[in-house]
N, C-alpha and C positions, 0 to 999 in steps of 0.2 A: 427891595434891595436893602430899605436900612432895617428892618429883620432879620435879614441875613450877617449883617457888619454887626449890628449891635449883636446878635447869637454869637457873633465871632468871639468878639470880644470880649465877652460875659465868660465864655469858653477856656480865651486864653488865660482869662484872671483868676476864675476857680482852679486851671491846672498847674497855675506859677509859671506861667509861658512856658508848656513844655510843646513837643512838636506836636501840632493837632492833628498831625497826621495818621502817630503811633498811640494814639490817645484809647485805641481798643483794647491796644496788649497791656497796658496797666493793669494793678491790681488795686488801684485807687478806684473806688464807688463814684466816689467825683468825677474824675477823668472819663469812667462809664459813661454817665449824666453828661458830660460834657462833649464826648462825642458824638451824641445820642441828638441831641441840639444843636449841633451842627450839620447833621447828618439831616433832621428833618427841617431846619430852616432852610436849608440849601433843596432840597425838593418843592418849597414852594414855589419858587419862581419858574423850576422845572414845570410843576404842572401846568403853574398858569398859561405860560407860551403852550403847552403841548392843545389846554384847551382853546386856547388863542387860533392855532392853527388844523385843526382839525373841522370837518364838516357833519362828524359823527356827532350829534345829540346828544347819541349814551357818553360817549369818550369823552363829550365836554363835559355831562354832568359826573360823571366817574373821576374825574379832576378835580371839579367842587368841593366832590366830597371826601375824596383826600385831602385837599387841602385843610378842610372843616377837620380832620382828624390829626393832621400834624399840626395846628393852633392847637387844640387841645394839648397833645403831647407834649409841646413847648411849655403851656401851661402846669403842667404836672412837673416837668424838669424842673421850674424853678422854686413851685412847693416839693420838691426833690432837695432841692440843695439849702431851702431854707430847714427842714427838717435836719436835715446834715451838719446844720450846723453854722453854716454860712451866716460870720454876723452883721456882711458889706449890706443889707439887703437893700438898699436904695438901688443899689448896680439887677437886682430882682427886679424892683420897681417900675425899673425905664422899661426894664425888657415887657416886662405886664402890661405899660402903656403902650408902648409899640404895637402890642395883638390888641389893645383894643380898638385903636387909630385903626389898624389896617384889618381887624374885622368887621368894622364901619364900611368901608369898602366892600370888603367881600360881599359883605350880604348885597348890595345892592345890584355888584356885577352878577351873586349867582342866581338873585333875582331876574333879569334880565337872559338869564338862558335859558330858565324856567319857561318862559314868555317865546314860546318857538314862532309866534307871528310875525315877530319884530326882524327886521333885516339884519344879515349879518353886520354890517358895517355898525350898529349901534351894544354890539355887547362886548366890544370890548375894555378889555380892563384896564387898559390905562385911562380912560373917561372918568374913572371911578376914583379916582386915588386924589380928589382934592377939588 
């Protein structure tokens, strides 16, 4: 979830608080990027629960590795807006540390689905987050 806030917020500061909602119809490259990171930080915690709750194996590692592709994307937004121009970058920086904190995590949770022996009751993700 602080992925998701801190995306928020990174969001509203590149588009000068405009409504994040209408953030597509711009013709700001920013605003693009910036809905674009919002859109897939807010899919992480989507898929987590969906892998969370699912008994399907593929469906949970299909989550995984979504997930594993929306960190990346994240990662490119914000060499995206540093390219752009963006000269706040330290408000980049949190967010950079933020995916590495919570790819510390991930890997261990998506380890742990990898490992189909293991009972359900031990993969999930919130174990993992600290």
């Amino acid at each position: 979830m602080d992925l998701c806030t801190l995306s928020r917020e990174l969001a509203s500061f590149v588009s000068y608080n405009r409504n994040l909602l209408t953030l597509y119809q711009s013709d700001s490259h920013r605003d693009h990027i910036a809905d674009s990171l919002i859109t897939d930080a807010v899919l992480i915690p989507q898929q987590i629960a969906r892998a969370e709750t699912s008994s399907s194996m593929r469906d949970r590692m299909k989550s995984a590795t979504f997930i594993g592709i929306m960190l990346r994307n994240i990662n490119s937004y914000c060499n995206g807006l540093e390219r752009d121009g963006m000269s706040e970058k330290e408000y980049l920086n949190l967010l950079r540390r933020e995916i590495r904190i919570f790819r510390r995590s991930f890997k261990k949770w998506r380890k742990s689905l990898i490992h189909g022996n293991q009972p359900r009751e031990t993969w999930h993700f919130r174990e993992y987050l600290g």
